[in-house]
N, C-alpha and C positions, 0 to 999 in steps of 0.2 A: 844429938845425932838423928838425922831422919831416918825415918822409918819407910820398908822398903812399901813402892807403890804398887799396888795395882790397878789398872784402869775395865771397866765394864761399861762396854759399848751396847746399848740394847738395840736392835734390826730386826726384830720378831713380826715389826706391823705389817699386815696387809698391803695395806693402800688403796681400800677400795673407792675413794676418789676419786684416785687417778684415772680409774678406768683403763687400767692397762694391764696385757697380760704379763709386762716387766715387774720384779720385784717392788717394793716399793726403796729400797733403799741402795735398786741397783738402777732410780732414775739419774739421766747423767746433771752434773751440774759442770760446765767448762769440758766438756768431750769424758769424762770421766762419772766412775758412778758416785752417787754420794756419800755413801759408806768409805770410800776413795779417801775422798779428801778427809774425813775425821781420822783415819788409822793415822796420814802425815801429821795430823795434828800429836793425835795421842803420842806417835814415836818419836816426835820434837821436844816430849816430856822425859822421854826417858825411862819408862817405868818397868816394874819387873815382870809383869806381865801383861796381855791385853786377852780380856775373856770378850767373846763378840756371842752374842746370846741372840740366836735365829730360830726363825719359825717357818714363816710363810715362806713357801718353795726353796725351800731347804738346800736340795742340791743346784739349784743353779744359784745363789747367793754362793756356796762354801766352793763352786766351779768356779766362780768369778773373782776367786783369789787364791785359785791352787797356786800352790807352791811359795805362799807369804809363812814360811813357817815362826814367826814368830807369835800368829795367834791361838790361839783356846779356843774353840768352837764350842759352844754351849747350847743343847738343842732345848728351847721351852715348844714342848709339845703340844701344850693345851695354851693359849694366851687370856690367862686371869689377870691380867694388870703390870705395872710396874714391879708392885712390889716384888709381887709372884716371880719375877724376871730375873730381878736381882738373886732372888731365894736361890734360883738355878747354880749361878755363879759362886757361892758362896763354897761347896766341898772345898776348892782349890785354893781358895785365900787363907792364907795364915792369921791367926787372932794380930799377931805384934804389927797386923801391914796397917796403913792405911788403904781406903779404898775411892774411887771417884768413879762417878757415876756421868755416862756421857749420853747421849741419843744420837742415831745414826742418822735422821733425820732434819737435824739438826748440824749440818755439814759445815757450817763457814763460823764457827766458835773461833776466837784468835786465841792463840795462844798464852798469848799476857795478860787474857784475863784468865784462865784456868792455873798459869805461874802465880797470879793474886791470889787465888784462893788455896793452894798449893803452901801459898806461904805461911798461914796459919797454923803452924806446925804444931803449936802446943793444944789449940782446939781439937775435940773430939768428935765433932760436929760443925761445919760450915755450910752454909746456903748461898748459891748465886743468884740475885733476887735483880729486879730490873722495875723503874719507874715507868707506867706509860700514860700518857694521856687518853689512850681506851685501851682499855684492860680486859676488853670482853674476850672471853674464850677462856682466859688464864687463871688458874688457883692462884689467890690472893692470900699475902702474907698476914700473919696476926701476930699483933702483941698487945703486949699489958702496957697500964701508964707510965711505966718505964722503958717505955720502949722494947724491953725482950719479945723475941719470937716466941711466941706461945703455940705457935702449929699454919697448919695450911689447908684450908677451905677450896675444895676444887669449884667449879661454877657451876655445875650443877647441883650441888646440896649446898648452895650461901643463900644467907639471909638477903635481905634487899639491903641493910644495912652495910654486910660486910661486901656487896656487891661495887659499895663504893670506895672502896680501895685503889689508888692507883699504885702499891706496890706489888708488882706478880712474882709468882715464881717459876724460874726458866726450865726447873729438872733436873740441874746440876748441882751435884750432891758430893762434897768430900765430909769420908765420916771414918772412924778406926772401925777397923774389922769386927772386933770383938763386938764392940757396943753393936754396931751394926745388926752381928748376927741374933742378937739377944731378941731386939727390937723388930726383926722382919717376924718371929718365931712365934709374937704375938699377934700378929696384925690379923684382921680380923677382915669381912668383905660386906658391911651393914651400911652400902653408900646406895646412891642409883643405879651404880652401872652393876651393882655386885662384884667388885673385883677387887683386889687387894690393893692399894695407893701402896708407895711407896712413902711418901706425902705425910699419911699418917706416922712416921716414925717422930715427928718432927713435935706432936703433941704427946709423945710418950717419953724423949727426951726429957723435953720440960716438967713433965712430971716426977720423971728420977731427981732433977736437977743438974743436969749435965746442960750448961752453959750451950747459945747455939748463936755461932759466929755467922756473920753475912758479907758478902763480898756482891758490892753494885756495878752491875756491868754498865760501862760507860755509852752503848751506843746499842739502841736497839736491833738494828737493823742487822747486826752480827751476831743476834741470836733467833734469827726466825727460823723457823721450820717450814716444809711442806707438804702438806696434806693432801692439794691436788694440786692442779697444774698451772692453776693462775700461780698460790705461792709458788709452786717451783719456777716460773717464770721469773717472778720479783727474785727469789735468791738467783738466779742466773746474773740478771742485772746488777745483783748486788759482786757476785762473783766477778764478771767484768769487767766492773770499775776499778776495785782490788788490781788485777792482775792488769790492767793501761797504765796505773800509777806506779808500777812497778817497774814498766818497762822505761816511763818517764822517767822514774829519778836514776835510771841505769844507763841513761844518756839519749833515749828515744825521742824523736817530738812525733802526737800522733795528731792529724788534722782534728780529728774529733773523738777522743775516747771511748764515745759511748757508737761511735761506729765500726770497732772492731772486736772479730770475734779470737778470745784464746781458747784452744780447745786443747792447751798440751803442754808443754814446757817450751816459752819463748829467750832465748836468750842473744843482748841486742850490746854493740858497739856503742861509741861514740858518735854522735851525729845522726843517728838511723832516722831515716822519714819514712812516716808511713800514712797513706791518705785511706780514707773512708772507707768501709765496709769489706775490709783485709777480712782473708781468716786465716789460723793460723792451727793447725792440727799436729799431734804430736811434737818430736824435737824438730826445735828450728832455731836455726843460729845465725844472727844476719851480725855481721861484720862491719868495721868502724864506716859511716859513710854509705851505707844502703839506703837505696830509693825503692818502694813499694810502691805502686800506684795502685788505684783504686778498684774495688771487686777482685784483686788477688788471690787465689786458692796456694799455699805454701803449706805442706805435709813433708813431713823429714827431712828436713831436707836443710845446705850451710850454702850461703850465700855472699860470699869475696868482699872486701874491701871496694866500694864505691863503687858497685855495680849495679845496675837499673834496669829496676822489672816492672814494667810499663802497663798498663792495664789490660783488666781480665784475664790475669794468668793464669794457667794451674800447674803449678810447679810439681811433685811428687818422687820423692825417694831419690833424688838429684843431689848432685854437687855443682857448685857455679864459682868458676874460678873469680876472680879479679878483675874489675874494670869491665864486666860484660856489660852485656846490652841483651834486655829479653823480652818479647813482645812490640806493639800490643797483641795478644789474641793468641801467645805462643801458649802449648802444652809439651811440658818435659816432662813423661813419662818414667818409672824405675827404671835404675841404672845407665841413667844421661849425667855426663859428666863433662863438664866445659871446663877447658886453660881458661888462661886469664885474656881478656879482651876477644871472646869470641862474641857474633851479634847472632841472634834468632830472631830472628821479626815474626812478624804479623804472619797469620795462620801456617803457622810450622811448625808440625809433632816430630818428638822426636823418641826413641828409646833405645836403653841399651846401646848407649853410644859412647864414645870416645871422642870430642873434638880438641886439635890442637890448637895455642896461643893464636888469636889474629885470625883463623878461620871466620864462616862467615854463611849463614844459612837467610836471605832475607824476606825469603818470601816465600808464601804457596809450598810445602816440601814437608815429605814423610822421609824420615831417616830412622833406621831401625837395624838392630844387627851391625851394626857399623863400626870403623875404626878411620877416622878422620885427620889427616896429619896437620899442622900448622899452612897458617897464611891460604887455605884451600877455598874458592871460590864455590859455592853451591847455588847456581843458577832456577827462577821459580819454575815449581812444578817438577823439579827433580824429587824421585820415590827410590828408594832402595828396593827392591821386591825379595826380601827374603824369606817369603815363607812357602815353600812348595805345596803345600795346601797336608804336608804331615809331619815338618822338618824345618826348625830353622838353619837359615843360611849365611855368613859374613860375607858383609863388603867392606875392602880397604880402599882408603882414597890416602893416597901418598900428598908428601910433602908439595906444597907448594901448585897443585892440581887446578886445573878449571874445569867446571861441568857444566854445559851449557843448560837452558831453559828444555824445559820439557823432557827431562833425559829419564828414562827408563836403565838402571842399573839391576841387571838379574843374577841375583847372588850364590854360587860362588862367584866372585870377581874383582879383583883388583887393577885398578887406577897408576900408574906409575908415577914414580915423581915428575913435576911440573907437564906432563901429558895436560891433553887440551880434549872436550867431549864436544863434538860439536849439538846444537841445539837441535833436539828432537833426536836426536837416537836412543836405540834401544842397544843397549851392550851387555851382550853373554859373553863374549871371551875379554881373560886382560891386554889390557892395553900399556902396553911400553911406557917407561918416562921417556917425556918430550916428545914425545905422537901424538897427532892429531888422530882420533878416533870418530868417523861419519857412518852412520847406519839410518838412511833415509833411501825411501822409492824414488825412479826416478822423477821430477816434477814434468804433468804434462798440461800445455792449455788446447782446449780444442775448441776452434772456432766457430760464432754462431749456434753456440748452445745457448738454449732459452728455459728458464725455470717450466716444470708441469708448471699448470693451471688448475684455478676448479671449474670443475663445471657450473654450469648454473643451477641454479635451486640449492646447492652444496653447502654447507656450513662448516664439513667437519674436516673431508680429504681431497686431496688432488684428485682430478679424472684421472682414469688408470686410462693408458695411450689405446687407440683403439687400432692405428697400425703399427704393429711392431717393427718394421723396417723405417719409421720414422715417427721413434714418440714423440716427438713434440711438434706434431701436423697431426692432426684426423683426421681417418681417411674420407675421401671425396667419393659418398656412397650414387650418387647423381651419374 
């Protein structure tokens, strides 16, 4: 019968590194912090409990996940080591648990290899250990001629001898509780840095005789850490890669992988195309047949069945029905809401909208506050003006409507069905279905007007006229 888990996540580090006033384990990795992603890790296992053992800026780390009530918050006050860390944790554990030992810092661990070491159910002791071709930085593993783990050497107190080991150790520790506790109670802090290893339990094992299992993680690169911000850049990259192949085998093709960003939960149809340096924030749902073009911003936002969002978008908090057409150079703004087959072109915001099936916004146009009916014609350079400078205001545009180029809509106001706006008015009251609606000066030409002039010497303005009964003559001072 297994023995129930506990998992202890340590986050206590600084990150003076980083050089940042952000936590160190609340930097993001994919839009999210990295302590983020170890908890979905940890919770994929199942375990009975998750102690998360914090130090450094305390309340903003245990802010930055109010209301996750399934963790233990364990405050190490003072940071003497690992070991010291673990010690924190230990009142809550049961002797009969097993215990596993994670690093917050250490964000992108896969799951199947912690189920590996997990499955050594009879050992008392297991080590997740890792081969590298430079091993520098890393405690290195030791054994006897028979290969047993006899302990772990951190790199600042190794020999030159044990320097040359290329097996490391990762940190990740599955041990029984009991044993555990026995073994922290002694630990002692007579290293370099003076602080308690954790590490050292591993030569006090072997000393009882308590057998010590090892479990080799298959890929380095799935266990790096970051210390400062070059590694947190490489584990981004490593992050990235992860979540394209993802979207790949869920039916995506992406022009170039390593050219888009996931900063969220992506989820993708059948057929989805996506071109170069997408990004993709929060939940986003693109549906069987999406086209993405290139430099796209998409944030919350579901996006229809074979619909195409053309370059430079920035989608946001949207719904996009079916068969649209959006861009290039369009922003949809929260609570913009497209039927199926509407077009937004090239520089058109919009927010807070409503458009029906077949509608059609293609050019130049602020739409805001709006309620937009099917098949409706939106002429460029049409702006909705709803905001009285204290209040927002609705505009309706009925079924079947045309609004000419340059229109000025001042909201409150509605549009009737198939009514016609002629181009360039400005319209404050509603207008009937099927009226023609004109609000323009009347147009006058006046003959034998001649542009000012500058004067001479001038660089900058027109001569201001010097008779006023005919500026554009001077007067004949002679």
């Amino acid at each position: 019968m297994a023995k129930p888990l506990h998992i202890v996540i340590l986050a206590a580090g600084e990150g003076t590194r980083m050089r940042s006033s952000l936590p160190k384990v609340l930097q993001p990795i994919g839009g999210r912090p990295m302590l983020s992603h170890l908890l979905d890790t940890a919770r994929a296992i199942e375990p009975q409990a998750i102690h998360v053992v914090y130090g450094s800026s305390a309340d903003a780390v245990r802010e930055a996940f109010a209301g996750q009530q399934d963790i233990r918050w364990v405050l190490q006050a003072e940071r003497l080591g690992t070991g010291h860390a673990v010690v924190q944790a230990m009142p809550d554990i049961p002797d009969e648990a097993d215990v596993l030992v994670l690093y917050a810092d250490h964000p992108l661990v896969p799951v199947e290899v912690l189920q590996d070491l997990l499955a050594k159910e009879n050992s008392e002791l297991t080590l997740l250990t890792l081969f590298l071709a430079d091993p520098a930085g890393y405690g290195r593993i030791l054994r006897d001629r028979t290969e047993r783990v006899t302990g772990i050497v951190e790199q600042k107190d190794a020999t030159a001898q044990q320097l040359t080991i290329k097996e490391v150790n990762t940190g990740i520790v599955r041990a029984r509780a009991r044993r555990l506790r026995g073994w922290l109670e002694q630990l002692g802090n007579d290293n370099a840095q003076g602080e308690y290893y954790l590490t050292d339990i591993f030569a006090m094992a072997h000393d009882d005789g308590v057998p010590i299992e090892t479990v080799q993680a298959p890929e380095s690169q799935d266990l790096q850490g970051a210390n400062d911000r070059i590694q947190l850049a490489m584990l981004e990259r490593r992050y990235q890669l992860r979540a394209g192949r993802r979207l790949m085998a869920a039916g995506a093709q992406l022009a170039d992988p390593a050219r888009v960003e996931i900063r969220g939960q992506v989820a993708v149809g059948r057929d989805v195309k996506i071109d170069i340096n997408a990004v993709f924030i929060g939940d986003v749902e693109l549906e069987d047949g999406v086209e993405i073009g290139p430099g796209c911003v998409l944030q919350n936002c579901r996006i229809g069945s074979g619909s195409r969002i053309k370059a430079y978008c920035v989608i946001e908090d949207a719904v996009i029905g079916g068969d649209c057409d959006v861009g290039p150079y369009a922003r949809l703004r929260p609570g913009t809401r497209l039927a199926d087959s509407v077009r937004v072109g090239n520089f058109v915001e919009t927010k807070n909208i409503r458009m029906g099936g077949g509608s059609k916004a293609s050019h130049l146009s602020y739409l805001g506050d709006a309620e937009i009916g099917a098949e409706v014609n939106i002429g460029a350079g049409t702006i909705t003006c709803n905001y009285d400078g204290a209040n927002k205001h609705r505009t309706v545009i009925e079924d079947g409507a045309f609004i000419g180029s340059d229109t000025q809509l001042v909201a409150p106001v509605t549009v009737g069905r198939d009514a016609t706006v002629g181009a360039g008015s400005t319209i404050t009251k509603d207008v009937p279905a099927e009226h023609l609606a004109v609000s323009r000066p009347r147009q006058t030409a006046i003959k034998g007007w001649r542009r000012p002039v500058k004067s001479k010497g001038s660089t900058d303005n027109p001569a201001k006229p010097d008779n006023p009964d005919n500026p554009t003559k001077p007067e004949n001072k002679d």
